[in-house]
PyMOL commands that place a pseudoatom at each C-alpha (Angstrom):
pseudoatom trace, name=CA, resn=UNK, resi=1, chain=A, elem=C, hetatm=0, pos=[0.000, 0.000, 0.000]
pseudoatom trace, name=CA, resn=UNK, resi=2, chain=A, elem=C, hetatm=0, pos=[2.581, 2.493, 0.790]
pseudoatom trace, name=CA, resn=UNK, resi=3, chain=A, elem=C, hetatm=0, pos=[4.537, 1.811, -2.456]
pseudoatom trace, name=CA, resn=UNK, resi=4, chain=A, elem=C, hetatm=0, pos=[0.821, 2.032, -4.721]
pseudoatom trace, name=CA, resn=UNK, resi=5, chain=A, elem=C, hetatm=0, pos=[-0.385, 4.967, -2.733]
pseudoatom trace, name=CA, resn=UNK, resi=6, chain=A, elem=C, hetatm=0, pos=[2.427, 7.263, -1.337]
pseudoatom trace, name=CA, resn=UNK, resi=7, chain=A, elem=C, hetatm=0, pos=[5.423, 5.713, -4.213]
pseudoatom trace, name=CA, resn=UNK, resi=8, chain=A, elem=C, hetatm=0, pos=[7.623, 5.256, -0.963]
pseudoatom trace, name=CA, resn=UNK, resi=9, chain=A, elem=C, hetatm=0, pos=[9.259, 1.543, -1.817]
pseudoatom trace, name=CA, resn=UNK, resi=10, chain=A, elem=C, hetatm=0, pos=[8.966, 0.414, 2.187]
pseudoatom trace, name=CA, resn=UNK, resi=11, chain=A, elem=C, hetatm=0, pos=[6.956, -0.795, 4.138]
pseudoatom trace, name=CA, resn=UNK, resi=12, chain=A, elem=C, hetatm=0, pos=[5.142, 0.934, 7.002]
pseudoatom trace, name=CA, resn=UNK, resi=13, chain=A, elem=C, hetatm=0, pos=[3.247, 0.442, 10.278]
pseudoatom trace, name=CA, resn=UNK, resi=14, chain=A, elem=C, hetatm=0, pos=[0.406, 2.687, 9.811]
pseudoatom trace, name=CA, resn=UNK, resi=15, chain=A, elem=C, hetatm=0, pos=[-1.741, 4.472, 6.810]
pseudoatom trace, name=CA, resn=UNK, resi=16, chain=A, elem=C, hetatm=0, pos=[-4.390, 6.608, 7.851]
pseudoatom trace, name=CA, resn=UNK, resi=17, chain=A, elem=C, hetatm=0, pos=[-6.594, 8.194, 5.562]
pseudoatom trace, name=CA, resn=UNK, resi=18, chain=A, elem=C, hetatm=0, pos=[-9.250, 11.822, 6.698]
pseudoatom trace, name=CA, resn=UNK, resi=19, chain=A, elem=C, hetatm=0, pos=[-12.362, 12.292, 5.217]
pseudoatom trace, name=CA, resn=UNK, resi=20, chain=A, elem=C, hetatm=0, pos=[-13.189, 15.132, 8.032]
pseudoatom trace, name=CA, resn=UNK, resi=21, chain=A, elem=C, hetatm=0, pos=[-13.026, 17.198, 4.383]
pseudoatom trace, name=CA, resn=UNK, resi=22, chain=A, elem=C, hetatm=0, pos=[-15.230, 15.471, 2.463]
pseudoatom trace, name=CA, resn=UNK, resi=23, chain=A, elem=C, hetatm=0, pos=[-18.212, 13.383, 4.536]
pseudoatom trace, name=CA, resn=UNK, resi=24, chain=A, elem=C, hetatm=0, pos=[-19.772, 15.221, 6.872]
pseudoatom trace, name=CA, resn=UNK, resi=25, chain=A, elem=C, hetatm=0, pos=[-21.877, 13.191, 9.419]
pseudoatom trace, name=CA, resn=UNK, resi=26, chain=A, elem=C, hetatm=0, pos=[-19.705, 10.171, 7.919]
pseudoatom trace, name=CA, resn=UNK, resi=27, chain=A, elem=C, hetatm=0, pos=[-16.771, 8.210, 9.118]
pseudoatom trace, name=CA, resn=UNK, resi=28, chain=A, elem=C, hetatm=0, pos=[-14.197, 10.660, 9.815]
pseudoatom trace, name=CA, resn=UNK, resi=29, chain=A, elem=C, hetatm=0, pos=[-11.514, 8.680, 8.313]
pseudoatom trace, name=CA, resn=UNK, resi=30, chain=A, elem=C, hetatm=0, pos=[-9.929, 5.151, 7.957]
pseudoatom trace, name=CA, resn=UNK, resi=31, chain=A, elem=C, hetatm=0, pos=[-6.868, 3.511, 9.361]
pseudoatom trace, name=CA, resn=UNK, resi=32, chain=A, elem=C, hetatm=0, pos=[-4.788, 0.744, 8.319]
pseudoatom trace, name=CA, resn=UNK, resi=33, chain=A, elem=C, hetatm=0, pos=[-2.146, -0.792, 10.024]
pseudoatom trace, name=CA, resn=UNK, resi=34, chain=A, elem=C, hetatm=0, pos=[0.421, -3.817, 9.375]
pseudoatom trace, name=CA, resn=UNK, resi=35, chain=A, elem=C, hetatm=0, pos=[0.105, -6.064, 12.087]
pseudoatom trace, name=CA, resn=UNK, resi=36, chain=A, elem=C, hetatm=0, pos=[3.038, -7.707, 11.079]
pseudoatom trace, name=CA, resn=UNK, resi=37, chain=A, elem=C, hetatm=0, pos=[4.895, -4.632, 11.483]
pseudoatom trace, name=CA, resn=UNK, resi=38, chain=A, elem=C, hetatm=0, pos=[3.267, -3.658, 14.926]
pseudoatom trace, name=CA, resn=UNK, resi=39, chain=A, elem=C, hetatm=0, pos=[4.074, -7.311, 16.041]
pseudoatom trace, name=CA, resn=UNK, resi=40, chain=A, elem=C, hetatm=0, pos=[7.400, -6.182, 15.118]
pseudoatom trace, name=CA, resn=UNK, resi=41, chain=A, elem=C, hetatm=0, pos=[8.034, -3.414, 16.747]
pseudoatom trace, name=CA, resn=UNK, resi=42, chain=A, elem=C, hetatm=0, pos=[6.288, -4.475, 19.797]
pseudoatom trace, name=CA, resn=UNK, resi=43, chain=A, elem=C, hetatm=0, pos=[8.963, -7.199, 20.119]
pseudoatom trace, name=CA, resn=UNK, resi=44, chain=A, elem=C, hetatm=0, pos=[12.000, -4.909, 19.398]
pseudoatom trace, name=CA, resn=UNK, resi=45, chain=A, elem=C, hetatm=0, pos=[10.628, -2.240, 22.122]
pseudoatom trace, name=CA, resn=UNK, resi=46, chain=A, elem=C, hetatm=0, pos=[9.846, -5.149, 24.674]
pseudoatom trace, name=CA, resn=UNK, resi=47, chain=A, elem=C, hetatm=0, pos=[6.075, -4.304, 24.993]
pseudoatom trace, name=CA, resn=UNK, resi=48, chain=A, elem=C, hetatm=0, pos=[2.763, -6.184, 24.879]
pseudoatom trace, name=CA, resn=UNK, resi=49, chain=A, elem=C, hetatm=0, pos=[1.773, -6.469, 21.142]
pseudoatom trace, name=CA, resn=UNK, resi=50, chain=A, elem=C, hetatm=0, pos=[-1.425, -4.827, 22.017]
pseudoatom trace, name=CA, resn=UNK, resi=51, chain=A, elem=C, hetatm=0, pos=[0.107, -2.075, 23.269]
pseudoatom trace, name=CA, resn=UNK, resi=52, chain=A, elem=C, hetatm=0, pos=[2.022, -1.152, 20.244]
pseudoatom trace, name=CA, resn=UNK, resi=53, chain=A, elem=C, hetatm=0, pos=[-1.147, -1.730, 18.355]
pseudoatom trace, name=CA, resn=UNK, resi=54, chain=A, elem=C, hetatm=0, pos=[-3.010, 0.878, 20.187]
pseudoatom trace, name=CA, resn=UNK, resi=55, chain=A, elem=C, hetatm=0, pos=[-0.292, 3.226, 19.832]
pseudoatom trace, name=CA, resn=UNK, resi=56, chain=A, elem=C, hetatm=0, pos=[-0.817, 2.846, 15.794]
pseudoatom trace, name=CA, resn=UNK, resi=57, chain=A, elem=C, hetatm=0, pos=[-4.322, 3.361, 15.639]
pseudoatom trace, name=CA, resn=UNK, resi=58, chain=A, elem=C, hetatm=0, pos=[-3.784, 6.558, 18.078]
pseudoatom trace, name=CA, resn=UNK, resi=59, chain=A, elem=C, hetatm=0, pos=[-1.410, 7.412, 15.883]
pseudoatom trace, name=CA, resn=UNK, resi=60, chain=A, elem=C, hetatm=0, pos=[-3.210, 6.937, 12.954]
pseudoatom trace, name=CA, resn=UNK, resi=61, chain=A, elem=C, hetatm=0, pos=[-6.456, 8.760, 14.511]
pseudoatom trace, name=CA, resn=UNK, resi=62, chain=A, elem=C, hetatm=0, pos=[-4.135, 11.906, 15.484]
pseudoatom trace, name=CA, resn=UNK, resi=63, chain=A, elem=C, hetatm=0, pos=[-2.908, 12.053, 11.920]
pseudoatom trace, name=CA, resn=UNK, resi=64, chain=A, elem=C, hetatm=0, pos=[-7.519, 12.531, 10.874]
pseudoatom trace, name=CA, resn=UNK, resi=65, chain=A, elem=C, hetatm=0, pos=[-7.929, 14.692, 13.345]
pseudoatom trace, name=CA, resn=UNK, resi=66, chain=A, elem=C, hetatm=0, pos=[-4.882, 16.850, 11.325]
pseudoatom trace, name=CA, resn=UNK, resi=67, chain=A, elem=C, hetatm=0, pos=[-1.790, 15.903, 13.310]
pseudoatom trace, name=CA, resn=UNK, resi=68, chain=A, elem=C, hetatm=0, pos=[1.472, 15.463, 11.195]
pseudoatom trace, name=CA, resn=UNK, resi=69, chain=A, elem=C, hetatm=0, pos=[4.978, 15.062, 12.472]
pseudoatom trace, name=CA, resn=UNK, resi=70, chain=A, elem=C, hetatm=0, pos=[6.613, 15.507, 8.865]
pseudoatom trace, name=CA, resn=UNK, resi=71, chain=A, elem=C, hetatm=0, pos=[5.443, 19.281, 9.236]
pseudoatom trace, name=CA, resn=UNK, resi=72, chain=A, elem=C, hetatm=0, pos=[8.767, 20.348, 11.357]
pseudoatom trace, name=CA, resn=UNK, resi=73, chain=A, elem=C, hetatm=0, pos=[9.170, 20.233, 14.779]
pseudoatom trace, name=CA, resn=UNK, resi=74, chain=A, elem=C, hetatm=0, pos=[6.581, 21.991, 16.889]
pseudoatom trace, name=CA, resn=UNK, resi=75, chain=A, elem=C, hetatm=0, pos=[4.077, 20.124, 14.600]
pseudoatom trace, name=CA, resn=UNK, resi=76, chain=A, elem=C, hetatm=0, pos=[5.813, 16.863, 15.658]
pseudoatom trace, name=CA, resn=UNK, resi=77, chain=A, elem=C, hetatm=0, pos=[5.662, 18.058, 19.210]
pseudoatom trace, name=CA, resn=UNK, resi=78, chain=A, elem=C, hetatm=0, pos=[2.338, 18.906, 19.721]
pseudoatom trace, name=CA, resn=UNK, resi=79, chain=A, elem=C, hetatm=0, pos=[1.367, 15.292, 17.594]
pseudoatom trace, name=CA, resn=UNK, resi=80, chain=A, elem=C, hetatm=0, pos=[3.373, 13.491, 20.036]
pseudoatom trace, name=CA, resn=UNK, resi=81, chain=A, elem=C, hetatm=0, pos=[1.614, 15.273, 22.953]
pseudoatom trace, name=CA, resn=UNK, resi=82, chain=A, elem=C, hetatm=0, pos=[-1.707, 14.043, 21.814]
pseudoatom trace, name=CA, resn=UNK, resi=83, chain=A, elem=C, hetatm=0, pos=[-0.351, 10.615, 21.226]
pseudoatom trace, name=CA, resn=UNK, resi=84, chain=A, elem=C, hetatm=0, pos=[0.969, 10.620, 24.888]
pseudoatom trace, name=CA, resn=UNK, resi=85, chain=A, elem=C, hetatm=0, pos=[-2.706, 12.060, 26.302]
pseudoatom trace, name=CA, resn=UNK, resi=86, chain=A, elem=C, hetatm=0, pos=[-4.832, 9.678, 24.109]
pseudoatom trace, name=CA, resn=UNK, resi=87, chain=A, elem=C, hetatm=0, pos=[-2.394, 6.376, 25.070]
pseudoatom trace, name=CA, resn=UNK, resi=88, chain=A, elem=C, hetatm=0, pos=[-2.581, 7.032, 28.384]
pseudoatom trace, name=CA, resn=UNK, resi=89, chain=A, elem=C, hetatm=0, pos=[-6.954, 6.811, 28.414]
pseudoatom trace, name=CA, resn=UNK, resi=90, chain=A, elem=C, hetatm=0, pos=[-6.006, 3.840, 26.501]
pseudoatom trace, name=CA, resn=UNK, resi=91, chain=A, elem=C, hetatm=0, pos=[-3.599, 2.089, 28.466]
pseudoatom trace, name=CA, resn=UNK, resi=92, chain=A, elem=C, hetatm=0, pos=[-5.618, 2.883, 31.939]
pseudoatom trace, name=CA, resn=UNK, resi=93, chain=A, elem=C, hetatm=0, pos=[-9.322, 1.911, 29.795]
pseudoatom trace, name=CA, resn=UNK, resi=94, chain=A, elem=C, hetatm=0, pos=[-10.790, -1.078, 31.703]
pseudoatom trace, name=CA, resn=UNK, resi=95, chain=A, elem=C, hetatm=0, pos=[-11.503, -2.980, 28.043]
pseudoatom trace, name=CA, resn=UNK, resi=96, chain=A, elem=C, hetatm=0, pos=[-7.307, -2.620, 27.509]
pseudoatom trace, name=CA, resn=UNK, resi=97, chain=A, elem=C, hetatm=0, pos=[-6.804, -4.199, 31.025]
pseudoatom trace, name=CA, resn=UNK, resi=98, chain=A, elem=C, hetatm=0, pos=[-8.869, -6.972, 30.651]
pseudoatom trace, name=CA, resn=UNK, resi=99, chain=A, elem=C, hetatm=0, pos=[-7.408, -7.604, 27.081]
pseudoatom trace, name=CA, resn=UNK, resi=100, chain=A, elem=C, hetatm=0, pos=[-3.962, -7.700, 28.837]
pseudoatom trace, name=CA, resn=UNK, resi=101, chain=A, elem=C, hetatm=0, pos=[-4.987, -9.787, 31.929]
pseudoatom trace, name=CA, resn=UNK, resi=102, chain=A, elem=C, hetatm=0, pos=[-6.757, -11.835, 29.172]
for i in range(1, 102): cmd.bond("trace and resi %d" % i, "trace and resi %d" % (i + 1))
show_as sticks, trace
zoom trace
C-alpha cells in the first residue's frame, strides 16, 4: 500500500486516511495498520503487542484529526503530545486491562 499509494518503496506500520473534508456526518476517516509490522516493533521495544497496536491506531487517529509530524518540529511536538494524552486513556481503559490480563 505504501509503495501504490504514497510511491515510498517500504513498508510501514500505519496508513491513515481523513475524510473530516469530504463526509460530513460520515466516518471521519480510515486507518490501516500492518500487524506484522506492529508485532514487530512491539517485540523490538519489549512491549505487549497490544500495546504497540493501540499506539498505531492513536497514531493513525491523530494524523484525521490533522496531526502530522513531517510538518517540522513543533508540529511533531504537539502530535506526540496528543499521542501521549490519548495512550494514556487507553492504556488505563478497563476494556485494555482486561485484554492484557486476558
Amino acid at each position: 500500500m505504501n509503495r501504490d499509494l504514497f510511491g515510498k518503496d517500504r513498508p510501514t506500520n500505519v496508513i491513515s486516511f481523513s475524510y473530516l473534508d469530504g463526509m460530513p456526518d460520515e466516518a471521519i476517516g480510515d486507518i490501516v495498520i500492518s500487524v506484522e509490522r506492529a508485532a514487530d516493533e512491539a517485540h523490538a521495544a519489549g512491549i505487549p503487542f497490544y500495546e504497540r497496536f493501540f499506539g498505531l491506531v492513536v497514531h493513525g487517529f491523530v494524523h484525521i484529526l490533522g496531526y502530522d509530524h513531517t510538518k517540522g518540529t513543533s508540529e511533531a511536538r504537539k502530535m506526540r503530545y496528543r499521542e501521549k494524552k490519548l495512550m494514556e486513556v487507553v492504556l488505563g481503559h478497563p476494556a485494555y486491562l482486561a485484554l492484557i490480563d486476558g
